[in-house]
N, C-alpha and C positions, 0 to 999 in steps of 0.2 A: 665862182671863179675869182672876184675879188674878193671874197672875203678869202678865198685860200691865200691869194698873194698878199693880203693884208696880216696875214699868222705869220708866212714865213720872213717878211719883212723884218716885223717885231721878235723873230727868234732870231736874226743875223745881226740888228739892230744891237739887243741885250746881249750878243754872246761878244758882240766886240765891248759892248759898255762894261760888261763882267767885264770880260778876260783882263782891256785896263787898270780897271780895280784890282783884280785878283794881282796884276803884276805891280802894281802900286803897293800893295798891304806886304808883298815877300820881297822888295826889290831892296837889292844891297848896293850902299853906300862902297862899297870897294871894289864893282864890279866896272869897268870899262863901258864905254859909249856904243860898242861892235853886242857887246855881252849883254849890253842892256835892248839892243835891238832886238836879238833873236829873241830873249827872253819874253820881248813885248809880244813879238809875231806868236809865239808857242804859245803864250797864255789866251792871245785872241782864237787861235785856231781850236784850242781844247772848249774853249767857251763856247763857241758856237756849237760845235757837237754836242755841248752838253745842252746847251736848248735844244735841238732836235730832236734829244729824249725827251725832253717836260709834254709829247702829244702821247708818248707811249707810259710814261710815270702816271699822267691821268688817267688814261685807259686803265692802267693799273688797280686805281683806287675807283674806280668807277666813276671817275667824275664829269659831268655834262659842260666842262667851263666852255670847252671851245662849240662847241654846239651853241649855247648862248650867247656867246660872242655875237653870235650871228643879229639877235634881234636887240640882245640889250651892249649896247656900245661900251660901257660902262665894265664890264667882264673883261675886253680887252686891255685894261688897265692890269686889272689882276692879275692877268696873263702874261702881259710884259713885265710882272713883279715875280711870277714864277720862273721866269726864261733868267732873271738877272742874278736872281738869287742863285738859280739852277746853274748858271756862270759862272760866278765869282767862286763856288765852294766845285767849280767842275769837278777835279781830279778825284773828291772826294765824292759827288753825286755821281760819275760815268764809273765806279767803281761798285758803288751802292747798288744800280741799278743794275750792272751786270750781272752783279751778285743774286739779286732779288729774281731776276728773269729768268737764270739757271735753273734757281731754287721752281718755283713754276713748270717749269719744263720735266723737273723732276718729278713734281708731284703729279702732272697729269701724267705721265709715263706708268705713276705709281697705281694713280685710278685706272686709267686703259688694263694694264696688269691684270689688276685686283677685278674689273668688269671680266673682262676676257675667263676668267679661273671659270666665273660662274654661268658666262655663255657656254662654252668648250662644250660643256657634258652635254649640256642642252642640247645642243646642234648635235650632236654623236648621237644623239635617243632620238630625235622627229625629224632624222635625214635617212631616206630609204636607203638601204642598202644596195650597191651595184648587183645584182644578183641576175641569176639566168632561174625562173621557176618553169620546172617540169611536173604539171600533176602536182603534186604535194613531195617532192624535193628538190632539195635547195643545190644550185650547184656553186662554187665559187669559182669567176673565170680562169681560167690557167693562166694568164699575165697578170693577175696581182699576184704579188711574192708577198709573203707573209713568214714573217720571222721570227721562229719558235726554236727556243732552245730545248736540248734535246731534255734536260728535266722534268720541262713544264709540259713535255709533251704527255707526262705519266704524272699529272697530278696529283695530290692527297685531294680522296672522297670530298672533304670537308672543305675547303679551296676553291672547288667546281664549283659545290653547293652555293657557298656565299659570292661567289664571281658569279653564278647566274643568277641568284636571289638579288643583287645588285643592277644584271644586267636588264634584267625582265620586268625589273618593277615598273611601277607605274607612277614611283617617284624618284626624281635624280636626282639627287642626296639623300644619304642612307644613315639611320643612328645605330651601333652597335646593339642595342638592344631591341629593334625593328627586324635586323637580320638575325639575330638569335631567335625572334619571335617564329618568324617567319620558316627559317630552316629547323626550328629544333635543337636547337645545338646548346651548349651550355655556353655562356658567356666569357668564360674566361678560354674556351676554346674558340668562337669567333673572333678573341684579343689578339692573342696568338697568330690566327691564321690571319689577321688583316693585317698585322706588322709586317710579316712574312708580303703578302702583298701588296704591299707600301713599297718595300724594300725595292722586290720586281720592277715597281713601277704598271701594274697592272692597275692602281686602284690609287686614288689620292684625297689627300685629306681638306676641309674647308672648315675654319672658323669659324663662330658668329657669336660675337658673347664670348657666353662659356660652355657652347655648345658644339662639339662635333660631329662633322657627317664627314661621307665617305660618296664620293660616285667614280666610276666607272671611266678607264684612259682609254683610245684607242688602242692601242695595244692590249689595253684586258680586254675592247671586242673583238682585237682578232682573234685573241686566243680562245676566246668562247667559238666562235663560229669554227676555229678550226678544230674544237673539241668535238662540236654538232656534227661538223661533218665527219668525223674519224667515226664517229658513232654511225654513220647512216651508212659508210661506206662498209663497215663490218655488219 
């Protein structure tokens, strides 16, 4: 506890010492005595906010300053040399850091993203299906709605083939020439029919390298099951 109150001291401490300064190094000789007040007060108050960031600036960079603070005394020195510094150039560091922190925000958004592509299918292939089994067929409950345009209800042979050679495998991501192997198909006919369902959005694409695969949308397993079924019901 005192060493918390001992941090924030030396950040309120440094952000009036900046702010001073900072209003010292920009302060104009033709401004008024009223002009020169507020000017002083605005440069102390941005000061201080800006030392408030120098705990979240170190977190940043990874650094243990204020943690050692705690045992070697001596860190606290440094600490108040980062607060004053961090002061005096405020306008320019509360802007930096805004900046940087966005920036961050960004990039985790971009991995969460980028994670999430390659769980999605995952979790679609080793998540049981709501299903009612009778014997050995399969029923789909009457309240899930499943939304099948009336085309893709009459798919092309070759389309089914590679959406269930996609859906069935026992790996989830697929390389164009794995689904050719597997269905038979010539390869420039799997090109074809997997742009085709790219397009639908039945099937989507994953980089790595310079490698691509393909697995399997929700939507391409409804429309598998509701091809399974049209078949079991005929």
């Amino acid at each position: 506890m005192m060493h918390t109150l001992c941090i924030i001291t030396i950040m309120i401490i440094s952000g009036v010492l900046g702010g001073v300064v900072n209003n010292y190094m920009q302060n104009s000789t033709d401004d008024n005595i009223e002009s020169k007040k507020d000017k002083l007060f605005k440069s102390i108050i941005i000061g201080i906010a800006a030392t408030f960031l120098v705990p979240l600036f170190l977190n940043m960079i990874s650094s243990d300053l204020i943690d050692a603070s705690q045992t070697d005394k001596n860190k606290l020195f440094v600490f108040l040399g980062f607060c004053t510094i961090a002061s005096i150039a405020s306008s320019s560091f509360i802007n930096s850091m805004t900046s940087s922190f966005l920036k961050q925000v960004d990039e985790v958004k971009s991995q969460v993203n980028h994670i999430n592509k390659y769980i999605d299918p995952i979790v679609n292939k080793v998540i049981e299906d709501e299903e009612i089994e009778d014997n050995d067929t399969k029923v789909i409950p009457s309240d899930k709605k499943v939304s099948i345009k009336p085309e893709d209800a009459m798919m092309d042979s070759e389309k089914i083939l590679i959406l269930t050679a996609i859906y069935e495998s026992t790996f989830v991501f697929r390389s164009i020439e794995g689904i050719s192997r597997e269905t038979k198909l010539e390869i420039l006919v799997v090109k074809a029919a997997v742009s085709d369902l790219l397009y639908k959005g039945y099937i989507e694409s994953l980089k790595k390298g310079k490698y691509v695969r393909y697995y399997i949308t929700t939507d391409g397993c409804e429309i598998i099951k509701f091809l399974n079924v049209d078949k079991q019901l005929i």
